[in-house]
N, C-alpha and C positions, 0 to 999 in steps of 0.2 A: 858363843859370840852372838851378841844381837846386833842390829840394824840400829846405826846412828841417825840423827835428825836429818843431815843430808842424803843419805842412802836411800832412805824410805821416800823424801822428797823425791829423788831421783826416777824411784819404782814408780811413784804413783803417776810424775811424769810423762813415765816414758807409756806408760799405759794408757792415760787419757789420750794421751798422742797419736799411739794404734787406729783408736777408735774417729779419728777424725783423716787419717789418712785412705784416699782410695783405693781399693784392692787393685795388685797387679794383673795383668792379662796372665792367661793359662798358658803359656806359651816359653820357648825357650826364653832366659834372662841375658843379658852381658856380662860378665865374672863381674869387670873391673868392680862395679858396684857394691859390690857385696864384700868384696876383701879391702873396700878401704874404709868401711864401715867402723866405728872406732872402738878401742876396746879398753872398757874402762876398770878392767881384772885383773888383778896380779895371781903370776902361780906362785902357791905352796907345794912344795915336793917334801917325801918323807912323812905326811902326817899324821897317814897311820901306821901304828906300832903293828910290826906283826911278831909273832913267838919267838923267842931267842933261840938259834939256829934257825930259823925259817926263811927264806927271802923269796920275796914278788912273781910270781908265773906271769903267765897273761890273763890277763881278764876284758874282758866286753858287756858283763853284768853287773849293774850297779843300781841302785835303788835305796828310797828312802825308808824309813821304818815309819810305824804308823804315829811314833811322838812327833814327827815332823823335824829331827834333827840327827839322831842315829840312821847309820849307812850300813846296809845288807851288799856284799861284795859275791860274787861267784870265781872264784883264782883258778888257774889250775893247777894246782899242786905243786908249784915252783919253775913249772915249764909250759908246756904248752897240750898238756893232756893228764889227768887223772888216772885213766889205767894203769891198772899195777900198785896205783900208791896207796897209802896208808891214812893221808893226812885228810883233816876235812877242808873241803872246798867251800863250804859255804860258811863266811864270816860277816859277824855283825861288829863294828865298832860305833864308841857310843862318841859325845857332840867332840871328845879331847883325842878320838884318833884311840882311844882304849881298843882292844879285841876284848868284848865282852860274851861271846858266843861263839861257838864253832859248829857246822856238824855235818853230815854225807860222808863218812868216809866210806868208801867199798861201794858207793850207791849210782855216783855220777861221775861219768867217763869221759866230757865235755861241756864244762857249763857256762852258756852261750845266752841267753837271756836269763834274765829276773825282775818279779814283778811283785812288790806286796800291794796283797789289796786291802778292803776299805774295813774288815775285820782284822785285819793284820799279819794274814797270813804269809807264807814266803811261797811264793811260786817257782819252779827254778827249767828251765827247758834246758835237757841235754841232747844236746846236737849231735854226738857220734855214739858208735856202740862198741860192746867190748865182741860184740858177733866177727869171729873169723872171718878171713877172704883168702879165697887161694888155698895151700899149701900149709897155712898157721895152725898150730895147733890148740884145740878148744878151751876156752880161759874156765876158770872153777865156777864161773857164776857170768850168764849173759845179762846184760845191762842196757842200757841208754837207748838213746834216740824216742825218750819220752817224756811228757810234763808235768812233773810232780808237785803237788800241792803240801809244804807239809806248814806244822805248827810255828807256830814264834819259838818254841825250845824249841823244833828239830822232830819232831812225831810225823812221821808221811800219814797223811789225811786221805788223800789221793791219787792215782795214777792214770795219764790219759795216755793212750795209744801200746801197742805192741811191746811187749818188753824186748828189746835187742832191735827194735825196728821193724817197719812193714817195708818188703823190697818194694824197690822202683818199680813201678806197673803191674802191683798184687791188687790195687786197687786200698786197702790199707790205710792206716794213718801210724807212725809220721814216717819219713824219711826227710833226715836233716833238719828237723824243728830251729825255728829263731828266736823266736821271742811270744811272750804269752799277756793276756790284758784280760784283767776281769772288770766288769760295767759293775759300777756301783750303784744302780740302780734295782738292778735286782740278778745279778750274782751270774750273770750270760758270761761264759768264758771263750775268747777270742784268741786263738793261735795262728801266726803266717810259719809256712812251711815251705822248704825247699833253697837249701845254701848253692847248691851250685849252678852252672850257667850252662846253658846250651848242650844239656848233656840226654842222651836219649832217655824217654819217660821222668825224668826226673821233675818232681812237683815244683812246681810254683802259685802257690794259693792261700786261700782266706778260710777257716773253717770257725764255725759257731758251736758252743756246746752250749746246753741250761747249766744251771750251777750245780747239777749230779753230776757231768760228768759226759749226757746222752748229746750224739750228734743230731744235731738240727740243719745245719748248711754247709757248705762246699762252697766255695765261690771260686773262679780266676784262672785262668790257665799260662803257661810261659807266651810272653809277647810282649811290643810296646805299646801297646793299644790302652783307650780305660778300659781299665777296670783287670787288665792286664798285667804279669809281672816277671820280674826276671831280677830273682834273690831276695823277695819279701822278707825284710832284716828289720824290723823293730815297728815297734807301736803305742800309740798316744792317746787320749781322750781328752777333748776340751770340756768347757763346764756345762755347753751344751751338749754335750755326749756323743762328739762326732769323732769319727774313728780314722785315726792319722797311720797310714802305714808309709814306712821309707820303704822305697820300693829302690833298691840301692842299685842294682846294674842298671836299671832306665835314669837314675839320676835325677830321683826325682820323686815331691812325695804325695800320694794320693787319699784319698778325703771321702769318708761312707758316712752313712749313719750306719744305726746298727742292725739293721735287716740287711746291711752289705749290698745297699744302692750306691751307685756309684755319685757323687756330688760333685770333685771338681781333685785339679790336680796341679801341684805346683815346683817349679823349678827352680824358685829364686835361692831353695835352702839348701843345693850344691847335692854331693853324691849323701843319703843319711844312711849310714851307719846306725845310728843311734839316736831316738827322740825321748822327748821327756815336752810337759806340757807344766806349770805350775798351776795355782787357784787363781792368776790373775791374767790367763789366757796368753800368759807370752811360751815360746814355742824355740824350743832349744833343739837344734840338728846338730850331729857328730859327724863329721867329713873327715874318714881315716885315709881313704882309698884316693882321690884325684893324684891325676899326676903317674900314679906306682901301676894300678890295675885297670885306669882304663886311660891309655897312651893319649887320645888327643886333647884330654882335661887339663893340660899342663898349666895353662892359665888359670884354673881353680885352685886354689889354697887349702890345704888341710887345717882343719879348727871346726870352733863352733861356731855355729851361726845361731842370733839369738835375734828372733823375731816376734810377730802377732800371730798368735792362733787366728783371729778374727778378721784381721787383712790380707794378710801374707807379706805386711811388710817387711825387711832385714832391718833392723836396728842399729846393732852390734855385733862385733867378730873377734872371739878370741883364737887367734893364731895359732898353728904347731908349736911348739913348746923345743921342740927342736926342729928347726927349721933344712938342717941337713939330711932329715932322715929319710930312704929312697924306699922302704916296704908299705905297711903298712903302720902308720905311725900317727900321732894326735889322737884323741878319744875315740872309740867307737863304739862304748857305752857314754850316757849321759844322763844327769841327776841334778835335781834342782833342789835345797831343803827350805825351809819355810823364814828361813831369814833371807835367802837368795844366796848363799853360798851353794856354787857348781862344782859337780866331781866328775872326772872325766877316766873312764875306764879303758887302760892303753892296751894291747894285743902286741906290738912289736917291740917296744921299750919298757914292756912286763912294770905298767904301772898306775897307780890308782893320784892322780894331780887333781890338789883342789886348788879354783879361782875365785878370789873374795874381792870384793868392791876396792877400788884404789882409795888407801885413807885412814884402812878399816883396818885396827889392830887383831 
């Protein structure tokens, strides 16, 4: 599908637009505004094919391929965790919703971000591990809680952090990895780390590697302070190369360069689950959580919220898709491809929803 004459008019619009609007203050927003923001995308449900016998787990990983129209998926296995299973987790479909690739089986035991970068590689962060607790007994092969780089076929290039996890307060990397970002400038790889909340030593931070592999920075500790975080859950770069982390229990998303200076911090884009940035500096937030997991947000709406990288203006707002649902529900991955069609990566209703311009066959 390409981008009809009014579409692209529309893009180019809403963009000049960004750029003439004043930046909002750093400060709490009002909901109202932002959820009656208009939404001008209809859902497609169903449209990618997955294997006969196979059907939908959860996912939160979702990413573009380097053609700019094929979709890199991370599933989990038809539920809500890969351990034990057989099937691969990581799927590529090409522009028609085809499965033209699969691969990870045995490898990833929660996959929870995904990232290609500017070679085309697939990044994939597993957030849990198949490492025992308690009483369980030891699985044939320890796994997860690491960030693997591998090939466009499926070849692991790379491995960052501990196999099976570094515990909370080994001082280690990772325990509960989110999400991963390589700078295409020159190949600095960027991981936020630490899914859960207020739990003792449990990380919440920013780390830097060069493009070996080798740690260069640490940044951030649990709090709501800048530069501060509580469930660093996803990550962005605008064309300036400034580094957008949803800092998703503070509600809110925050703004580095890439020495991990702190720049500025913004609220208008609701709780982010999941960011995604395009080439034309508009700025896409995933709001799964309002409402379900942090009780006084009731007034925020699940959906995306589709803005300016460069202002922080809200633009547009596409809505829960099920507006009934009380978990975690609405996208909480998110993907933008180079025609402007959005895929929204669901976790509670185990499903990959794409949104295309109204109009647009």
């Amino acid at each position: 599908m390409t981008l009809n004459r009014p579409m692209r008019a529309a893009l180019l619009a809403l963009t000049a637009a960004f750029f003439l609007e004043p930046a909002p203050a750093t400060a709490q927003v009002d909901h109202l505004g932002t959820n009656l923001r208009p939404n001008p995308f209809r859902t497609i449900e169903g449209w990618a094919k997955m294997p006969r016998g196979r059907t939908w787990g959860s996912t939160s990983a979702v990413d573009i391929d380097r053609d700019g129209l094929s979709v890199w998926v991370g599933e989990r296995c038809g539920g809500n965790e890969c351990r034990g299973s057989k099937v691969d987790p990581i799927l590529k479909f090409d522009a028609d919703g085809n499965l033209v690739k699969s691969f990870g089986a045995g490898m990833i035991a929660w996959p929870h971000g995904i990232h290609v970068d500017y070679q085309g590689n697939v990044w994939v962060v597993d957030g849990r591990s198949t490492r025992p607790t308690g009483n369980q007994p030891a699985p044939a092969e320890i796994y997860g809680m690491q960030v693997l780089k591998f090939s466009p076929e499926g070849e692991l290039l790379m491995s960052l952090g501990e196999k099976g996890g570094a515990p909370m307060g080994s001082g280690g990397f990772f325990w509960e990895p989110n999400d991963v970002l390589v700078s295409p400038n020159n190949g600095d790889i960027f991981v936020v780390e630490g899914h859960g909340n207020n739990v003792e030593r449990n990380p919440a931070r920013l780390l830097k590697f060069n493009k070996d592999g080798e740690l260069l920075k640490i940044y951030g500790e649990m709090g709501d302070g800048p530069g501060q975080f509580l469930q660093p859950h996803a990550l962005a770069m605008d064309s300036r190369g400034r580094l957008y982390v949803g800092d998703r229990g503070n509600n809110r998303v925050q703004i580095f360069d890439q020495d991990l200076n702190f720049i500025d911090m913004w609220y208008q884009f609701s709780r982010p689950s999941g960011l995604a940035i395009d080439s034309n500096d508009v700025l896409y937030s995933a709001d799964s959580e309002s409402g379900s997991f942090d009780a006084p947000r009731t007034g925020w709406l699940k959906g995306i919220r589709i803005g300016s990288a460069v202002t922080g203006e809200v633009q547009y707002f596409i809505p829960n898709p099920d507006p009934n649902c009380t978990g975690t529900c609405a996208a909480e991955g998110v993907a933008v491809d180079r025609n402007g069609v959005i895929y929204g990566a669901e976790v509670g209703p185990m499903k990959l929803q794409r949104y295309i311009w109204r109009g647009v066959d």
